[in-house]
N, C-alpha and C positions, 0 to 999 in steps of 0.2 A: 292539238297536235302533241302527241309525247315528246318530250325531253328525252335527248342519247341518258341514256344510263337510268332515266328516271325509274320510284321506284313502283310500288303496287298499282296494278291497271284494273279500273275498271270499267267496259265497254269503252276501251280503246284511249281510258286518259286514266293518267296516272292520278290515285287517289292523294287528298291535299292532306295533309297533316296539322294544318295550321288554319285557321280562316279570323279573319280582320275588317269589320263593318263600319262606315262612315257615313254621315248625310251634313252635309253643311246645307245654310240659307243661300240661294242666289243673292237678296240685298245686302247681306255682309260681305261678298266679292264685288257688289256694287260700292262700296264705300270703298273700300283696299282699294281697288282702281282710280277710283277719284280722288282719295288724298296721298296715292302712294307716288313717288318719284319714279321713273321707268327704271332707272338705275336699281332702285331697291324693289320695286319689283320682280329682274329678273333674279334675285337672290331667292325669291321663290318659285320661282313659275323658270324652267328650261329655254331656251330660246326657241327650241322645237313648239313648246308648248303655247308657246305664245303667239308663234306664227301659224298656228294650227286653229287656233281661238278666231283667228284673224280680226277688222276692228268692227263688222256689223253688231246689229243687235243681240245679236246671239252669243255676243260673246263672254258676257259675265256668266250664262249658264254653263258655257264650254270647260273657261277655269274655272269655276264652282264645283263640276265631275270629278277634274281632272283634280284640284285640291281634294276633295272627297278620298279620289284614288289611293293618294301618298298618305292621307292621315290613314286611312285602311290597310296600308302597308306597315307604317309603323307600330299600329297594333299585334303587327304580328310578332313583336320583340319587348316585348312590355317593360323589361329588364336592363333591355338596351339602351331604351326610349329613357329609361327613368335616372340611367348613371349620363346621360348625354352623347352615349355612343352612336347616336343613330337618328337624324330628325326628316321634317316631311321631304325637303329639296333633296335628300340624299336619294331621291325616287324621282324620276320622271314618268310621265305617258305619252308611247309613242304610238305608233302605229303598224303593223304587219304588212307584207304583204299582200294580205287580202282585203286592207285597210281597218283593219278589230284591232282594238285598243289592245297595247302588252304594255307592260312595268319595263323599263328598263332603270340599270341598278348603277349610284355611282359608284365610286371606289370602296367608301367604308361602308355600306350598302351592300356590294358583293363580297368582302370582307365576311360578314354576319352568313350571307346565306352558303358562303362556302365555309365555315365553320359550323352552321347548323347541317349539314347534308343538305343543304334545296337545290333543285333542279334549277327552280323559276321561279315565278309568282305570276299565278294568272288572274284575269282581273276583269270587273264589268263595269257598266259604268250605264246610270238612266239619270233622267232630271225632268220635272214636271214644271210648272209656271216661279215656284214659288222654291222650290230645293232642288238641288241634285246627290246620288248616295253613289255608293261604290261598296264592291264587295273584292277581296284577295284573297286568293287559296296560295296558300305556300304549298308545292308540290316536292317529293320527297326523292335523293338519289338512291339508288340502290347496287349497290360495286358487283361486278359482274367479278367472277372467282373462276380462273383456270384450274382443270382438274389438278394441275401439278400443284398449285397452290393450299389447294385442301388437304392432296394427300402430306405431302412435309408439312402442313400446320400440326396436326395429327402424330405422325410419325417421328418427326424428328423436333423435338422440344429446345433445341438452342435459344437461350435467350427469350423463348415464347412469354414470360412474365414480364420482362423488360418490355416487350411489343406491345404487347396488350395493357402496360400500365401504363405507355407513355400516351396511346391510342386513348386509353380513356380521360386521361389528365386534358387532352385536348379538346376533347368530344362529347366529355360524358354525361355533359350536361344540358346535350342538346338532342344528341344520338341515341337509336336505341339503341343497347348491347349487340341484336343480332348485326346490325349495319359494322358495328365498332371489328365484332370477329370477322365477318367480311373482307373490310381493309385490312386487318393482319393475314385473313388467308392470301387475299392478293399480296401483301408485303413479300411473302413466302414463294408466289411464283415470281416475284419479281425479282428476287436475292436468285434464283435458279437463272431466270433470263440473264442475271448479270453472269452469273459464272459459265454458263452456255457461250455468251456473246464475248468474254474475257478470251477463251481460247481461240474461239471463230475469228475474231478477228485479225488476227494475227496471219490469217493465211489469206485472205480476202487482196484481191488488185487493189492499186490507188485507184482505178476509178468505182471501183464497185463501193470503196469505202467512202468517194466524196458524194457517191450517190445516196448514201445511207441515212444523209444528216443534212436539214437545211437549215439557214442560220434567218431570226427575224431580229427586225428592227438592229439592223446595220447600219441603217442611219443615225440613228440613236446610238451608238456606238462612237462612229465618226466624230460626231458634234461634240460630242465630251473629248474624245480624245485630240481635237482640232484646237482645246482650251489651253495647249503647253504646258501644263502641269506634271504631265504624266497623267497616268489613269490606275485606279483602284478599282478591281473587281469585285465585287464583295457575292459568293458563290455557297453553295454548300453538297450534299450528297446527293442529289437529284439525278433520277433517274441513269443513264450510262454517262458518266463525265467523261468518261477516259474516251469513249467512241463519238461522243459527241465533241468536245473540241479537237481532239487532233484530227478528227477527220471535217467536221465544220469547218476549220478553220485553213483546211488543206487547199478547202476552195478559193483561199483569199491569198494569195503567194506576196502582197505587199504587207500581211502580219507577221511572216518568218523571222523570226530573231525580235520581234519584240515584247512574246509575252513569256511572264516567268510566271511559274507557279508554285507558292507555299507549303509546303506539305509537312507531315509530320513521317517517319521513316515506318514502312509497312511490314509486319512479319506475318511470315516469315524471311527474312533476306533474300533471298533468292528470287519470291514475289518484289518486293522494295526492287532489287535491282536490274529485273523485267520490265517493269513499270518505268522506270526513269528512261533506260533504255528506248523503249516508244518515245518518250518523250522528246529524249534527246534529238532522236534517229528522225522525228516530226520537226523540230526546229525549234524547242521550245523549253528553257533555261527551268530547271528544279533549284529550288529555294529552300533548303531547313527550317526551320521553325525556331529551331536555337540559335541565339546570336546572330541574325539577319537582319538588323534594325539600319545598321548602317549600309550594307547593299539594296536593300528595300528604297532607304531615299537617296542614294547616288542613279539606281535605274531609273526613279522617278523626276530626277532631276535631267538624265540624258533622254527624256522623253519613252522610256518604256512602261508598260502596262505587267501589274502585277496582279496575280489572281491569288484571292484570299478566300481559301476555306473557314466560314463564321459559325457555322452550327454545331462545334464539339465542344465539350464541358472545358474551362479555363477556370482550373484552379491558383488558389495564393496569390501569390504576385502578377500571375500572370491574369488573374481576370475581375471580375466585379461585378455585383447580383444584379441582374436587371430582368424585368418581366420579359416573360416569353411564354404566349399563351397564356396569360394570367397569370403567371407565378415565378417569383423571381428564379432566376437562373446562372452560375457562372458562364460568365461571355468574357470573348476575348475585346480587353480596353483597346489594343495597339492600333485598332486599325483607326479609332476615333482620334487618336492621338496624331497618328502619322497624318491624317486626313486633315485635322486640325489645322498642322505645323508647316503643311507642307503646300495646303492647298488644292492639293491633287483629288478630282470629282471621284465620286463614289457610284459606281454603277453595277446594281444588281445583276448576275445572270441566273439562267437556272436550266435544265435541260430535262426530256421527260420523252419516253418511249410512245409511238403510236401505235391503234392495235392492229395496225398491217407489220410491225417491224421496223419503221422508219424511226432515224430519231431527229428530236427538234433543239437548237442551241435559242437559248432568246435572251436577247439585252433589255433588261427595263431602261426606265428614265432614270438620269443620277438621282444618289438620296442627299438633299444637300447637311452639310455638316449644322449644329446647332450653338449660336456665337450665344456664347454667355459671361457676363463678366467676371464670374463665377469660374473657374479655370472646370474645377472637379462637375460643376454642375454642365459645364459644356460637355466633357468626356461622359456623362452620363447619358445627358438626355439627347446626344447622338448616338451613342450605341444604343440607347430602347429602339432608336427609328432604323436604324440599319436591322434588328431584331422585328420589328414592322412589317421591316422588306423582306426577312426571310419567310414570317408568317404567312405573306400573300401567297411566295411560290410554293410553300410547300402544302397550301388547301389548295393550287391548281391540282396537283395530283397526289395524294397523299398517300396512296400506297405505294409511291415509286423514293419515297423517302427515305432518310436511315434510322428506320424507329429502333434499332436494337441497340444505338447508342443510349448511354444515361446520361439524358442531357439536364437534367433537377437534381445533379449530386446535393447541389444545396438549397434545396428548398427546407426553409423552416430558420436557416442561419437568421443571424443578423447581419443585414447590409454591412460590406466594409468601406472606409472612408477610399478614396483613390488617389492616391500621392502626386501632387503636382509636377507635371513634368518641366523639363526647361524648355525656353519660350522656340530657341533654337535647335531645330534638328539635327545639326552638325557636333552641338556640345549633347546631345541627347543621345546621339552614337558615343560619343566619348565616354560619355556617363557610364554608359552599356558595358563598354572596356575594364569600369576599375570594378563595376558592380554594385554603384553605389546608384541604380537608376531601375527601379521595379519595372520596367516596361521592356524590360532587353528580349521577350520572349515574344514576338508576335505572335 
């Protein structure tokens, strides 16, 4: 069965770009069985997979295949396998359907294949008396390019280096070029759909706007925000932001007045003062960027939800190098810090256009903060994981991203240390006030 999007077909399936061969012994999964603990067992085998195997005889050949499977899978990343990015349980084998074995991918697993372009991974699976083997074909995506997208890639050269260097810094080492210009031509209809859908909607009824946008994992939402802390958004330029939560969120009339969002002021003015205006006129408090440190944790403290834009370059004071897509990047510290100090769960959103025209709002799971005794090393090694969580959203759709930002001003720097903040977020507003506290810039 073809993959939506996948990429070259041949007689009706899309040609693999990748292939990954395995044969383990059945009596080496006879031993594993016998002295393994079930507990540590299922650290390798799924629990799918295991109930699958079922307990007859047959069952050390079944996981014998299905081990087969996942070590065939991991060959397909040689690179991955070998820095420990990626091992065999990051693979399961389930079943379709029509009952044919498929891969299914865990998290840092789909991670890799939505960083490589793959559709899927399809997979076979035999076993004789004595061995079982397995074969995986990594199947390839291919970005489907509105005409409006081609023609402005072409014609109008804004920033088209910037697009296409950041596309490859991401990509380029997995993608071919032509795939790479692909997602910039689409980048290009999708800057067009924005400024289309920017005016349209302004004129559009409430209900045709709450029709436009449905919101997932609201439960997910909930949970975190039921923790009294407040709640931290952690968000970036995905797909229609603006039409997706004010009108997402239109639907929910118990969210009115509690979510603020951070922004930085837009020009030309007169856009900036458009913009806010929605915003207001939706129910929904704008936050500067400058000097917000102290209304940031007074809202958090009165139980409101703050949405934080993370994907734009944070220089000096205000940011700190940390990998993003394999290469360090200025990121914004503040929100490790506040998230730190304050407590308050951190949960991803991200939003992304269907290709009917609908748009989608989605909450992940919070990212939780990372306690290190180490003050600076805490504020570090939670902002890479918060930078983790932007990675994931923006390989779901990556040409609905904002590749024309330069988000690697400092790639090649050397890391700068990060100044310990005070333990209290109340003196850390204060601090903010005399100037004497690098973090006053969320």
């Amino acid at each position: 069965m073809r993959a939506p999007g996948a990429g070259p077909v041949v007689a009706g399936v899309p040609a693999p770009v990748r292939c990954g061969i395995d044969s383990v012994e059945i009596s080496r999964i006879d031993r594993l069985i016998a002295q393994t603990p079930l507990d540590d067992l299922a650290k390798i085998f799924s629990p799918g997979e295991l109930a699958d195997a079922g307990d007859g005889p047959g069952r050390s050949a079944s996981l014998a295949a299905r081990y087969a499977a996942k070590e065939a899978c991991v060959k397909l990343f040689p690179r991955e396998l070998a820095a420990g990015r990626v091992e065999p349980a990051d693979f399961s084998v389930v079943r379709d359907g029509y009952g044919a074995p498929a891969i299914e991918c865990g998290p840092r697993a789909q991670a890799l294949l939505d960083r490589a372009r793959l559709a899927g991974i399809a997979v076979s699976l035999t076993h004789d008396r004595s061995s079982a083997s397995a074969v995986a074909l990594a199947l390839p995506v291919t970005t489907e390019v509105p005409l409006a997208g081609r023609v402005l890639f072409h014609l109008l050269p804004f920033r088209r280096d910037v697009i296409t260097g950041n596309l490859r810094r991401v990509f380029g080492a997995a993608v071919p070029p032509a795939e790479i210009d692909r997602i910039a031509q689409a980048h290009y209809a999708h800057l067009w759909r924005l400024i289309v859908e920017f005016f349209r909607f302004r004129w559009l009824s409430s209900e045709r706007r709450r029709a436009l946008v449905r919101v997932e994992n609201l439960d997910g939402f909930y949970r975190a925000f039921d923790a009294g802390h407040g709640l931290l958004v952690l968000t970036g330029h995905f797909g229609n932001w603006e039409v997706a939560t004010v009108a997402g969120l239109q639907n929910h009339p118990e969210s009115q007045g509690r979510f603020h969002f951070v922004r930085r002021p837009i020009k030309p003015r007169w856009l900036d003062a458009l913009v806010t205006r929605r915003f207001n006129r939706s129910g929904f408090g704008v936050i500067g960027k400058r000097g917000s440190l102290d209304r940031i944790v007074t809202l958090l403290e009165g139980g409101g939800v703050v949405v934080f834009p993370f994907d734009q370059y944070a220089g000096g004071s205000d940011g700190i190098d940390v990998e993003f897509f394999g290469t360090p990047a200025g990121t914004f510290k503040s929100l490790a810090i506040i998230a730190l100090a304050t407590g308050a769960p951190v949960l991803p959103a991200c939003s992304w256009r269907e290709p009917d025209g609908t748009h989608v709002l989605r909450f992940e799971e919070p990212v939780p903060a990372v306690d290190d005794a180490d003050t600076n090393e805490a504020i570090r090694r939670t902002t890479r994981a918060y930078n983790a969580a932007l990675e994931r959203m923006i390989l779901r759709h990556p040409e609905q991203w904002w590749w024309v930002h330069r988000r690697w001003k400092s790639a090649g720097r050397r890391p700068r240390r990060v100044a310990v903040p005070p333990d209290d977020p109340a003196k850390a507003g204060a601090a903010s006030k005399t100037g004497t506290d690098p973090h006053r810039n969320p």
